[in-house]
Each structure stands twice: as structure tokens, then as C-alpha cells.
DRENVEX-69779 format. One line per field, with one value per residue: residue in three letters; residue number from 1; x, y, z of N, C-alpha, C in turn. Coordinates in steps of 0.02 Angstrom, whole numbers, padded with zeros to 5 digits. Each point is the difference from the previous one (the first is absolute). Layout:
N
residu [ALA,...]
num [NUM,...]
nx [X,...]
ny [Y,...]
nz [Z,...]
cax [X,...]
cay [Y,...]
caz [Z,...]
cx [X,...]
cy [Y,...]
cz [Z,...]
***
This chain:
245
residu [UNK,UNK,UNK,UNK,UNK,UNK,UNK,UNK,UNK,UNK,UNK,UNK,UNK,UNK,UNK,UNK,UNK,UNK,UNK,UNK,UNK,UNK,UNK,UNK,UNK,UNK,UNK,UNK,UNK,UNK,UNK,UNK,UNK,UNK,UNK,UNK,UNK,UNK,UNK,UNK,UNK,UNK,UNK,UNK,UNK,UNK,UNK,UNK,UNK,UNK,UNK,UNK,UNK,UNK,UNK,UNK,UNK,UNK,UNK,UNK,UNK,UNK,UNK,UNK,UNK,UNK,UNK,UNK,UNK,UNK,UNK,UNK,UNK,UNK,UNK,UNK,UNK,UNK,UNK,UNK,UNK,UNK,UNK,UNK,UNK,UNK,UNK,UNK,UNK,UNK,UNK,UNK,UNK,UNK,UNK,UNK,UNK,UNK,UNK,UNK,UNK,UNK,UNK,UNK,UNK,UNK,UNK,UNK,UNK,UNK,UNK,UNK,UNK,UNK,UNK,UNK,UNK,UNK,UNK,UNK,UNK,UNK,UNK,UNK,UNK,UNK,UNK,UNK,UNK,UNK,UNK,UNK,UNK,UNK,UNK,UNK,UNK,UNK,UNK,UNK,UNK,UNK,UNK,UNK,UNK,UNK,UNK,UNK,UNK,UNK,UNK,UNK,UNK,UNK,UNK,UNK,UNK,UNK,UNK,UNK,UNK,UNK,UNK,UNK,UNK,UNK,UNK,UNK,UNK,UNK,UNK,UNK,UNK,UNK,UNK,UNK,UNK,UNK,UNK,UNK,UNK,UNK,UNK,UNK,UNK,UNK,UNK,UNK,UNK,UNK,UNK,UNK,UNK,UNK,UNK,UNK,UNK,UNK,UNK,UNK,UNK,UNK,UNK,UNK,UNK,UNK,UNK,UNK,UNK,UNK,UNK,UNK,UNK,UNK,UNK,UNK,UNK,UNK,UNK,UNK,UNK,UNK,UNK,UNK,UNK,UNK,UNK,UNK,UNK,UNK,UNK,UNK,UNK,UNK,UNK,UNK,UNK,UNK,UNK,UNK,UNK,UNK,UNK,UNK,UNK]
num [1,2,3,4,5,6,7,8,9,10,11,12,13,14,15,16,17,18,19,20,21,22,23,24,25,26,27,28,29,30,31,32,33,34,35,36,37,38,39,40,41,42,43,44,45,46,47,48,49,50,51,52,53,54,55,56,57,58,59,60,61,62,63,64,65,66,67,68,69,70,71,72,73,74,75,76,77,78,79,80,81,82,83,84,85,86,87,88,89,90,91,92,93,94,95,96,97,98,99,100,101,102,103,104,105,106,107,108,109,110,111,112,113,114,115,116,117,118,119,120,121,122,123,124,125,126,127,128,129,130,131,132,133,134,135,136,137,138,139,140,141,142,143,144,145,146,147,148,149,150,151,152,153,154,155,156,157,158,159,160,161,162,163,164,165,166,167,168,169,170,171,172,173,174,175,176,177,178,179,180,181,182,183,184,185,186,187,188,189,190,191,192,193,194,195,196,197,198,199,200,201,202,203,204,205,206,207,208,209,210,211,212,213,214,215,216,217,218,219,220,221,222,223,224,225,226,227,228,229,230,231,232,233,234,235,236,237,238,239,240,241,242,243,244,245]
nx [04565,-00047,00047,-00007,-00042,00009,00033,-00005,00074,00055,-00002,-00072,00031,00024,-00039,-00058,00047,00022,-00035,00005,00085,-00014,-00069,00040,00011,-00039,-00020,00025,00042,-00017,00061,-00020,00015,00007,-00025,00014,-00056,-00002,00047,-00016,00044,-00008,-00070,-00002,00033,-00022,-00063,00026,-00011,-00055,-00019,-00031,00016,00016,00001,00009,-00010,-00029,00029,-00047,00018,-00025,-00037,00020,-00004,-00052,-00020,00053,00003,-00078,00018,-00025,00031,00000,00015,-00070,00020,00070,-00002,00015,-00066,-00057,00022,00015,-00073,-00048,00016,-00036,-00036,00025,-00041,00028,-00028,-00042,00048,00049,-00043,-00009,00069,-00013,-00005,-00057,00003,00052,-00022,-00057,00036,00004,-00053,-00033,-00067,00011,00022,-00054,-00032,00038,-00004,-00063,-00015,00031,-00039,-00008,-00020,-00083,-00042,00025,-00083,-00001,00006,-00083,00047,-00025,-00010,00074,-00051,00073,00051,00032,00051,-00002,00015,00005,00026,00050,00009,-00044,-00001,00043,00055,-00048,00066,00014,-00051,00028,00074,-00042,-00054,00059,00030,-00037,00032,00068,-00008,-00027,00085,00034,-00021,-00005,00058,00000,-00042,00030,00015,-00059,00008,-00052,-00017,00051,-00001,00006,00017,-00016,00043,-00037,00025,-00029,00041,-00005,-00052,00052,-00032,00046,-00022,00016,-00040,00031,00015,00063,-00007,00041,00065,-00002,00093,00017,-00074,-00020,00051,-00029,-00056,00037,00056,-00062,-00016,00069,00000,-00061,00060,00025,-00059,-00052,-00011,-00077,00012,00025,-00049,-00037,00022,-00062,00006,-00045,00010,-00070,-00062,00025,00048,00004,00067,00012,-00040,-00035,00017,-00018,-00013,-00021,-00003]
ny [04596,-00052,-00071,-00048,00032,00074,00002,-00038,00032,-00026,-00034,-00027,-00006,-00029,-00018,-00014,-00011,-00047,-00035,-00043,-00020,-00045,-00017,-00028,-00042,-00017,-00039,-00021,-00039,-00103,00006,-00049,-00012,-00043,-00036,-00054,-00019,-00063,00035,00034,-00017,-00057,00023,00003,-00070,-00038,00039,-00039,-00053,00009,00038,00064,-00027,-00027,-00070,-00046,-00062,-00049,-00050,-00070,-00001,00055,-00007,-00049,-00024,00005,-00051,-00043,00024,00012,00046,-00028,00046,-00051,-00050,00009,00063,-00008,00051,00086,00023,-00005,00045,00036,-00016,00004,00059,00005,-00049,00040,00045,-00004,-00056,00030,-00016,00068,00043,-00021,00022,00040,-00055,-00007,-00041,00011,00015,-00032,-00047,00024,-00018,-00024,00015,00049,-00025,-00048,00052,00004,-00065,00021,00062,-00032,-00029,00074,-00003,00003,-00018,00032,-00003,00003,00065,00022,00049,00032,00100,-00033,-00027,-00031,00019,-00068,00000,-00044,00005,-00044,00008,-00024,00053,-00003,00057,00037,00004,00057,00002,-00027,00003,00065,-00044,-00023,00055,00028,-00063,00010,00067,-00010,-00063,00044,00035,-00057,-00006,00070,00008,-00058,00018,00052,00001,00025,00047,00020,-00064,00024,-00063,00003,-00070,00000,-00056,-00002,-00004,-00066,00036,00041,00017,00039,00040,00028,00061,00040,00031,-00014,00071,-00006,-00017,-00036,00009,00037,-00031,00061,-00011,-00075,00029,00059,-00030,-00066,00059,00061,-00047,-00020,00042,-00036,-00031,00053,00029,-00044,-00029,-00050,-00078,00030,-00026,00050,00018,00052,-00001,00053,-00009,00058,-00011,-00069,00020,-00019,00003,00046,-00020,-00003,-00021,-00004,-00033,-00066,-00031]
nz [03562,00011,-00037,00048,00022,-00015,-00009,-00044,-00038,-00001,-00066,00003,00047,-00042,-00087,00052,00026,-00046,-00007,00065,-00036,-00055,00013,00063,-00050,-00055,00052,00036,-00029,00056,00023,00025,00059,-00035,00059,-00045,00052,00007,00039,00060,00036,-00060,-00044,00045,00011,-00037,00041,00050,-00055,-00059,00040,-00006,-00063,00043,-00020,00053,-00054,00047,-00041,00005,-00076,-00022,00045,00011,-00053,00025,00031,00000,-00030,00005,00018,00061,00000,-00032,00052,-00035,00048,-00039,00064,00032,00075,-00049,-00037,00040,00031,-00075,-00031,00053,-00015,-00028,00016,-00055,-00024,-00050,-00046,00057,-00009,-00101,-00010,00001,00005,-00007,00038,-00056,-00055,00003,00014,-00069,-00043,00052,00014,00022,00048,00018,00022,00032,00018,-00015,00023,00045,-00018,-00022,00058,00002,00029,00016,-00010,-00074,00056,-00034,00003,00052,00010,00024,00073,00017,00030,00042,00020,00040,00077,00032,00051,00011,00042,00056,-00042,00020,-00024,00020,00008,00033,00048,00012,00019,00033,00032,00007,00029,00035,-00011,00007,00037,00043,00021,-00005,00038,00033,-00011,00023,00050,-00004,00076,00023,00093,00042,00048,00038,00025,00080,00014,00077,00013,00038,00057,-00004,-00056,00025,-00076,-00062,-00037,-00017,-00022,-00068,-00029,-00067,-00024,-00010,-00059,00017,-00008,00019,-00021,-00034,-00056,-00003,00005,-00017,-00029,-00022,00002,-00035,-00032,-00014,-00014,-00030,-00032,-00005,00035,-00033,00046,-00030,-00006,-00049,-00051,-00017,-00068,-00037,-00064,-00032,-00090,-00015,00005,-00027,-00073,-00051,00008,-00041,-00071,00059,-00021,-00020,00048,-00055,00043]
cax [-00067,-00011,-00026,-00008,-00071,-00026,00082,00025,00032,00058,00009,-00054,00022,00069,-00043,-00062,00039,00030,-00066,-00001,00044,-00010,-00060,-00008,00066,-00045,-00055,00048,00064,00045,00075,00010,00042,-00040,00035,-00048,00064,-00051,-00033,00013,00069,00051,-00021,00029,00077,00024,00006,00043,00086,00011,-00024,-00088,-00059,00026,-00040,00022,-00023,00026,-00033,00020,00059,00050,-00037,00055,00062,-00039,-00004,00065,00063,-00027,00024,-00041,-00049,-00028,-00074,-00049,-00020,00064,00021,00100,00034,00008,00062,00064,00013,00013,00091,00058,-00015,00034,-00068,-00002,-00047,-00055,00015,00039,-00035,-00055,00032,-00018,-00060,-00061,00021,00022,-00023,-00031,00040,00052,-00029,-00049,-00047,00062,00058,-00031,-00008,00058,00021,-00040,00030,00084,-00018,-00051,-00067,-00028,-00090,-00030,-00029,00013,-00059,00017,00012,00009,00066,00021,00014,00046,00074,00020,00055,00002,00066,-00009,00055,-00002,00010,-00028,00039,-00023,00031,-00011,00015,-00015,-00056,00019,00024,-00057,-00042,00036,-00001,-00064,-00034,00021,-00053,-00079,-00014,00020,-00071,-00054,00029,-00001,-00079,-00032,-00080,00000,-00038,-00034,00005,00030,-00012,00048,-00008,00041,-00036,00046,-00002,-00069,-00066,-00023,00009,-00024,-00007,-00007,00010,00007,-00021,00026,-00051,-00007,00036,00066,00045,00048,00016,-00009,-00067,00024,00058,-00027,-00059,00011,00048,-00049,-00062,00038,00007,-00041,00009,00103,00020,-00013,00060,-00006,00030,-00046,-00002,-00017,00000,00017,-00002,-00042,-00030,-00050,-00040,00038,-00032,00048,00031,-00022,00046,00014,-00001,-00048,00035,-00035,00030]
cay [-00024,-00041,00010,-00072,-00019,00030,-00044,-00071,-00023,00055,00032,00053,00059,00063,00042,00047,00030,00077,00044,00062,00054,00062,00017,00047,00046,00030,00049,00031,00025,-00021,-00066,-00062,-00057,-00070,-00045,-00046,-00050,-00043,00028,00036,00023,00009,00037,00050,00020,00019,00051,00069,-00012,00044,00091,00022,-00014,-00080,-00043,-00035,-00050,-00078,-00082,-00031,-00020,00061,00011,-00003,00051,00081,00015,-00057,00070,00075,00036,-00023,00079,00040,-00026,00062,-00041,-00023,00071,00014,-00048,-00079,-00012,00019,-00063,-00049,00024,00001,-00074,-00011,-00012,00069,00006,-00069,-00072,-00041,-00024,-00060,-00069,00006,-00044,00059,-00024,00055,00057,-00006,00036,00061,00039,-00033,-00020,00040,-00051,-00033,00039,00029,-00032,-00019,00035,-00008,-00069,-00003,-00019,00046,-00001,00060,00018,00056,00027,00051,00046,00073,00002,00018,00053,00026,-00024,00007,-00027,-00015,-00019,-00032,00003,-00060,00003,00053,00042,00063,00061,00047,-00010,-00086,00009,00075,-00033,-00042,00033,00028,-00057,-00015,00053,-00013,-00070,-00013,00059,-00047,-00049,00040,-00003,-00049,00002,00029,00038,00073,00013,00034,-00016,-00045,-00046,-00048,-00046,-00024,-00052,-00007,-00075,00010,-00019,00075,00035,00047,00037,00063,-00014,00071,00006,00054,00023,-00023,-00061,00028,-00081,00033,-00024,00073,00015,-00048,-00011,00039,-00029,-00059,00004,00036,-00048,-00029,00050,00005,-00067,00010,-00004,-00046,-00023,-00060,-00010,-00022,-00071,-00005,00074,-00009,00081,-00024,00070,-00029,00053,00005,00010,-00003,00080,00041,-00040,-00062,-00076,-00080,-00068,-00033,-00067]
caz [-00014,-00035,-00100,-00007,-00021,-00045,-00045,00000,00026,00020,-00062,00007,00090,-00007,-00019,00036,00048,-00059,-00025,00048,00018,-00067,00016,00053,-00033,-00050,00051,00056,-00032,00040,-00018,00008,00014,00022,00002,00006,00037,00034,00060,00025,00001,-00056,-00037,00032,-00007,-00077,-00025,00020,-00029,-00049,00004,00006,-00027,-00017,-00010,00008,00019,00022,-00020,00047,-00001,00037,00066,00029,-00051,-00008,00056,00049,00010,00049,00064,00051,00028,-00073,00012,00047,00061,00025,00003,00023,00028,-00008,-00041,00041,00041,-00021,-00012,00065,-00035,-00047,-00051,-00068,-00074,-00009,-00011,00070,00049,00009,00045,00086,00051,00046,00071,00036,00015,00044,00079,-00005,00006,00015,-00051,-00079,-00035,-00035,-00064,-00015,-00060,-00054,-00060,-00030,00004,-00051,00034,00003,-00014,00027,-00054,-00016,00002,-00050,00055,-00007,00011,00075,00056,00080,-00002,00065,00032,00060,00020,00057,00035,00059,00035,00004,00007,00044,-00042,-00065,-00046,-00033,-00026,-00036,-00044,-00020,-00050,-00054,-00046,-00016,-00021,-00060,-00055,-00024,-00057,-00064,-00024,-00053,-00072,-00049,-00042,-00021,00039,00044,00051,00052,00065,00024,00064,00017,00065,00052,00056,00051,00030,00041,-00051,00002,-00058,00008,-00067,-00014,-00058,-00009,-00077,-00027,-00036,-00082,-00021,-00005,00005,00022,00082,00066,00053,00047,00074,00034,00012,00045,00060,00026,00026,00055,00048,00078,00040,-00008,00066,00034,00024,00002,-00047,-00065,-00009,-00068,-00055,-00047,-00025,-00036,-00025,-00008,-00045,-00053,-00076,-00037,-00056,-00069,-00054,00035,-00013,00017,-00009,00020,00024]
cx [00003,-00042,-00011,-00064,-00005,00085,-00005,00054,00050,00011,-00046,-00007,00062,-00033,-00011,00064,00022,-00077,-00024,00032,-00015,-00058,00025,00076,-00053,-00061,00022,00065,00043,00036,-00026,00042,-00037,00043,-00064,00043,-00051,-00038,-00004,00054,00046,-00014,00021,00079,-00007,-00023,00054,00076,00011,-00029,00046,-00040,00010,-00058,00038,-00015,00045,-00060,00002,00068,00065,00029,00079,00067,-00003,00031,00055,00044,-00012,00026,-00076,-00042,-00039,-00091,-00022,-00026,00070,00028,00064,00018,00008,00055,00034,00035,00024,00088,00039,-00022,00049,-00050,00004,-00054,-00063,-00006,00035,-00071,-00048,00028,-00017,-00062,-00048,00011,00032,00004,-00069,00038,00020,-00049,-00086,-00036,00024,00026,-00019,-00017,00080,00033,-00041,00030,00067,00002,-00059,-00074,-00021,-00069,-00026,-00028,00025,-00067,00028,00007,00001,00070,00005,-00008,00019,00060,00012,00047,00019,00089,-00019,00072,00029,-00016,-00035,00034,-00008,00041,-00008,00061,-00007,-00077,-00014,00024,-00030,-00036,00058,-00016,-00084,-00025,00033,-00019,-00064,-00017,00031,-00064,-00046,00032,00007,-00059,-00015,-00051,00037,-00018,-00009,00022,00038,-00011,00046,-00035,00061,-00043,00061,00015,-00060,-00061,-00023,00034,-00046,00002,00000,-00010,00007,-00012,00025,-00054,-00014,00030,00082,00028,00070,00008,00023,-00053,00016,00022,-00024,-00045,00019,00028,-00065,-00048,00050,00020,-00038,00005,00065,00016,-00035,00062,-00020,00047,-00026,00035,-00001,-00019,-00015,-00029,-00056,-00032,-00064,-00024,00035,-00044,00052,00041,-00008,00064,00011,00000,-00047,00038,-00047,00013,-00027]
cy [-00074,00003,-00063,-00027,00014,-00040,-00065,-00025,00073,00053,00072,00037,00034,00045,00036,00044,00078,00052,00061,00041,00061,00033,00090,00069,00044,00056,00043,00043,00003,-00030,-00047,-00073,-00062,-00072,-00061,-00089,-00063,00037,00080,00038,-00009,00036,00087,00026,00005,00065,00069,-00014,00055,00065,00018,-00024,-00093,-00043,-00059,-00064,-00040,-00048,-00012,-00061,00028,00020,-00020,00054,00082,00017,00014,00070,00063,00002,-00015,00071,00002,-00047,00054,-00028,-00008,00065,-00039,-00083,-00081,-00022,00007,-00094,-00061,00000,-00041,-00079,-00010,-00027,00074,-00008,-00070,-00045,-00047,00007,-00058,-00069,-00004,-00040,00033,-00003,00050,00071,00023,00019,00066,00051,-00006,-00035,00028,-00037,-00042,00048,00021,-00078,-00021,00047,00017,-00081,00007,-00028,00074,-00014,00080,00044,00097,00050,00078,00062,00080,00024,-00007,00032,00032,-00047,-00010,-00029,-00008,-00021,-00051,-00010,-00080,00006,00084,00071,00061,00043,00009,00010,-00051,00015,00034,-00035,-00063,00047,00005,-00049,00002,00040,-00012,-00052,00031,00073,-00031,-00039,00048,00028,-00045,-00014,00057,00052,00068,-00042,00036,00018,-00050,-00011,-00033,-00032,-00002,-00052,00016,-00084,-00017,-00005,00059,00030,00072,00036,00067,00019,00089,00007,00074,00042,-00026,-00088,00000,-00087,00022,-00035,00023,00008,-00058,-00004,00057,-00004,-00047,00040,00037,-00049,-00037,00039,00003,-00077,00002,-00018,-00050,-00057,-00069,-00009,-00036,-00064,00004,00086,-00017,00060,-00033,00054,-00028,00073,00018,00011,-00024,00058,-00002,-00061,-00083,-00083,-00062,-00068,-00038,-00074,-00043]
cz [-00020,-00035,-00014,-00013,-00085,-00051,00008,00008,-00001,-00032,-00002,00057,-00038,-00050,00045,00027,-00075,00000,00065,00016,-00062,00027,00054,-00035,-00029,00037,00042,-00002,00052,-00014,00029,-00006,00004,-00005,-00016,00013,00027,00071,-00016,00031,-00020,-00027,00042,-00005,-00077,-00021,00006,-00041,-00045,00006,-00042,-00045,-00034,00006,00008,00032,00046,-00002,00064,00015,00012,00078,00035,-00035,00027,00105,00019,-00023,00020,00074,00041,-00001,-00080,00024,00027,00063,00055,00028,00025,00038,-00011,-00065,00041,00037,-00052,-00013,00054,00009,-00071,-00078,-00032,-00043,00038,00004,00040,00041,00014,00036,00084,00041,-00004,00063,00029,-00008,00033,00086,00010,-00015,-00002,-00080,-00078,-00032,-00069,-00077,-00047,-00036,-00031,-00053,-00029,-00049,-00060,00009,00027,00023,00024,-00061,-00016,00017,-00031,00067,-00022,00013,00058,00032,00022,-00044,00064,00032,00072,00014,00058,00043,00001,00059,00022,00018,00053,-00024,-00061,-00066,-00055,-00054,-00085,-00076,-00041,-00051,-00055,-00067,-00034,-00040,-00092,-00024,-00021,-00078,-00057,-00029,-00027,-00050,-00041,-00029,-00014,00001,00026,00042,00028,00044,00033,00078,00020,00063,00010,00050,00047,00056,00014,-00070,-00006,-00045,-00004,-00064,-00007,-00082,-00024,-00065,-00025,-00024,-00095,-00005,-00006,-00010,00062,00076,00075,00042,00015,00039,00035,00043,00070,00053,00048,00051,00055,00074,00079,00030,00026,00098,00029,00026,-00014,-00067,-00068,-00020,-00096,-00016,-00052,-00038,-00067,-00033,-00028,-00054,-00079,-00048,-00051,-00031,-00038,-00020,00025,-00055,00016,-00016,-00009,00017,00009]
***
């Protein structure tokens, strides 16, 4: 949330910040994590230092001290494959990454890029908006190179099925319904999707689900280009955590 209108200065956002965690402790009888930080995705990474029930400031004098030794996947936003690339750049933490040109990460990774060293760089303008719960969880694969064996493919969902069932545990959620696209060459996309009867977290129905809905593409012979697997009709689990950032 922002607290900048209603706090003058820092001092009084870290107050407001104790009072909402006691407030939703006292009403609710939620743990709460909060991070309070000049932005937004600092205030995000700091919330996730001290769980389950931590409070943890960064100054703005702080801001570099705070950044330059986090692991790159701790930016929200940073998944498998784009740590993976930065690693194989010889880029481990934040702080190797603020050294990086925009220039060039921009090449590497289009318009992103630009966003990606603002916030390694402690820059931010992207206004804080107040949000519901999450939709959908969703994870995509894109080939180099357009594929026609199904194995390959199979092994793709595999990968896909385990990122996207880490991400609803880390938040925290149940799902429903799971969906998968396939594009094939040519641009030609396609959606399938299979809804459970109850709420579950379970990565068995997943792979179940994905291999069921994959099934009526197994003999097409065009070749795919892009997969991806996607859980939706979420809720939060019993005992779930709130972060606030």
C-alpha cells in the first residue's frame, strides 16, 4: 500500500506499518509480513526477509546496502528463465546486475530491460495499485526453434507444470482449473482448459490435467512454437499469510 500521502516522513510509514500488522493480528488473527521501503519492490523484497511475522524496514539510505547482495530471482517479476540467462552472463545478485548498461539489457531483453535496471538501481515510478486476490497463475515456454517431437514438448509441460505448482505454493493458493496453450507455426493458438471438482494444491492433478488436455494435439504433425500451463479459479489456503509490500 501506499502511505505517502497519508505519512510524512519515514519514521511515521514504519509506525502505520506496526499498527496494521497489530490491527490485522488483533481482528483477524493474521501473521503478517511487511516490508516498508521508498518503492514498491523493495518494499516487496523486504517483506519476504523476516516471516512470518517480521517488519522490516529500508531507508533510502539504505537502498543500495539492502539491494547489491540479493540473489536476481528475489526481483518480483525475475522467473526460472530469466535468472537462468542472467547466471550464464555471470550475473548472481543485484547489485552485479545494476552494473549492467540499460543498453544492454534492453538487447537482451527488449523493453524489460529498461524496467529491470531501474529496479536493480533502486528506481521505480510504477504507481502502487491497491489489488485483489489473484486470478490465474501462468507459465509459458517458447522454443528456439519450432518443434515437432512430442517428446521434447511433454518435457517442456513437465518443466512448466513444476514452475507454475511452486508459485501457487509460495502464495499460497488453491486451484481449480487448470489450462494449457499450445501455438503452433504460423501463430495458430490454442486453449484448452479442465476444472476440478474441489479446491486442491496438488501437483499430480496438474500433470494430470496438462498430459489429458495435451492429448488431442499428440498426433498433430504441425509444429509448435510455444506451451504453456496455467492454474486459475484460485482462493487462498486455510492459515494463508499476508504480505504487505
Amino acid at each position: 500500500m501506499d502511505v505517502s500521502i497519508r505519512c510524512k516522513s519515514f519514521d511515521e510509514a514504519l509506525e502505520h506499518a506496526g499498527r496494521v500488522k497489530a490491527g490485522l493480528k488483533t481482528a483477524e488473527g493474521l501473521t503478517v509480513s511487511v516490508g516498508v521501503a521508498p518503492n514498491k519492490s523493495i518494499a516487496k523484497m523486504a517483506s519476504d526477509m523476516n516471516k512470518p511475522d517480521g517488519l522490516t524496514a529500508v531507508r533510502p539510505e539504505q537502498v543500495r546496502t539492502f539491494l547489491d547482495p540479493l540473489p536476481v530471482n528475489k526481483i518480483s517479476g525475475v522467473g526460472k528463465k530469466t535468472t537462468e540467462y542472467l547466471q550464464e552472463h555471470g550475473i548472481q545478485t543485484i547489485g552485479q546486475l545494476s552494473q549492467i548498461p540499460a543498453k544492454k539489457l534492453t538487447d537482451w531483453f527488449g523493453k524489460g530491460g529498461v524496467w529491470l535496471w531501474g529496479i536493480a538501481n533502486g528506481i521505480e515510478e510504477t504507481p502502487v495499485e491497491e489489488r485483489g486476490l489473484r486470478k490465474s497463475i501462468s507459465v509459458e515456454q517458447t522454443f528456439e526453434r519450432d518443434v515437432q517431437n512430442k517428446q521434447v514438448v511433454l518435457e517442456a509441460l513437465e518443466s512448466l507444470v513444476k514452475e507454475v505448482h511452486e508459485r501457487l505454493l509460495a502464495e499460497r493458493l488453491l486451484f481449480r482449473t487448470v489450462s494449457i496453450k499450445v501455438r503452433f507455426e504460423g501463430f495458430q493458438t490454442f486453449t484448452r482448459d479442465k476444472t476440478h471438482t474441489g479446491y486442491v494444491d496438488d501437483q499430480d492433478v496438474v500433470r494430470e490435467y496438462v498430459h489429458h488436455l495435451f492429448r488431442e494435439f499428440e498426433k498433430d504433425r504441425r509444429r509448435i512454437r510455444l506451451v504453456g500451463v496455467k492454474l486459475s479459479d484460485l482462493k487462498p489456503a486455510e492459515g494463508k499469510q499476508i504480505r504487505l509490500g
